[in-house]
N, C-alpha and C positions, 0 to 999 in steps of 0.2 A: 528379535532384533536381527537387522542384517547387516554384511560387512562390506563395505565397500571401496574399491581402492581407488583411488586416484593421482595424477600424475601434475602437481602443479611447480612454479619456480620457487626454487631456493629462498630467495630473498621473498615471498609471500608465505611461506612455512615459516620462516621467521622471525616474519610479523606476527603473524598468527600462531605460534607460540608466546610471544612477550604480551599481547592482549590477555589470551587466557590466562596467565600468570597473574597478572598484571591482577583481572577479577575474579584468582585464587578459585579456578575452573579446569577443566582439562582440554586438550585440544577436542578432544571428542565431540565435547557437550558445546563446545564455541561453536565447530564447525555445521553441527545441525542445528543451532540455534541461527548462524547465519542462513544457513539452508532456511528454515522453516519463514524465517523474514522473506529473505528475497522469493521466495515460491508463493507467500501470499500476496505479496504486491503484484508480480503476473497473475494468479488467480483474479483480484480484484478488478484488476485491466481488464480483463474477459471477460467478470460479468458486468461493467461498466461497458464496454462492447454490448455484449446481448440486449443491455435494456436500452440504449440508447436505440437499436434497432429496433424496439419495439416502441419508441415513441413516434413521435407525430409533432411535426410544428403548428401544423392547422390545429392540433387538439390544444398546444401549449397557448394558443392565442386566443383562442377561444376560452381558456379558463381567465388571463388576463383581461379580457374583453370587458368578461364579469365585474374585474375590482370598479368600485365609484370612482369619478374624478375628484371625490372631494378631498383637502387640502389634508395630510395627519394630522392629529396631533399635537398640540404643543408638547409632550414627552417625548413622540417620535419622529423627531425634527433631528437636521445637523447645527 
């Protein structure tokens, strides 16, 4: 494990004390736990970035192209 310090305001330390508290946690374990959230949301950004890159609208319409015109369904109806 490593240690890390950081410099953030008053009044967000605590907040972030009464949360941890709050679900009988430590600041510790809150603060990388919020790390670890907010860091995979920009991960997932990226790689929704990447594949997007690697699609093609020509290919997306061409799979569409394929579906029948015909009507669904009576179950998969609105």
């Amino acid at each position: 494990m490593s240690e890390l310090t950081v410099r953030i305001p008053d009044y967000l330390r605590q907040r972030a004390e009464a949360v941890a508290g709050k679900e009988k946690m430590s600041l510790d374990q809150l603060v990388s736990l919020a790390l670890v959230s907010h860091l995979s949301g920009w991960m997932a950004q990226d790689e929704m970035a990447l594949r997007a890159k690697r699609g093609s609208w020509e290919k997306f319409q061409a799979v569409l192209d394929k579906v029948p015109e015909d009507e669904p369904a009576e179950y998969d109806r609105r």
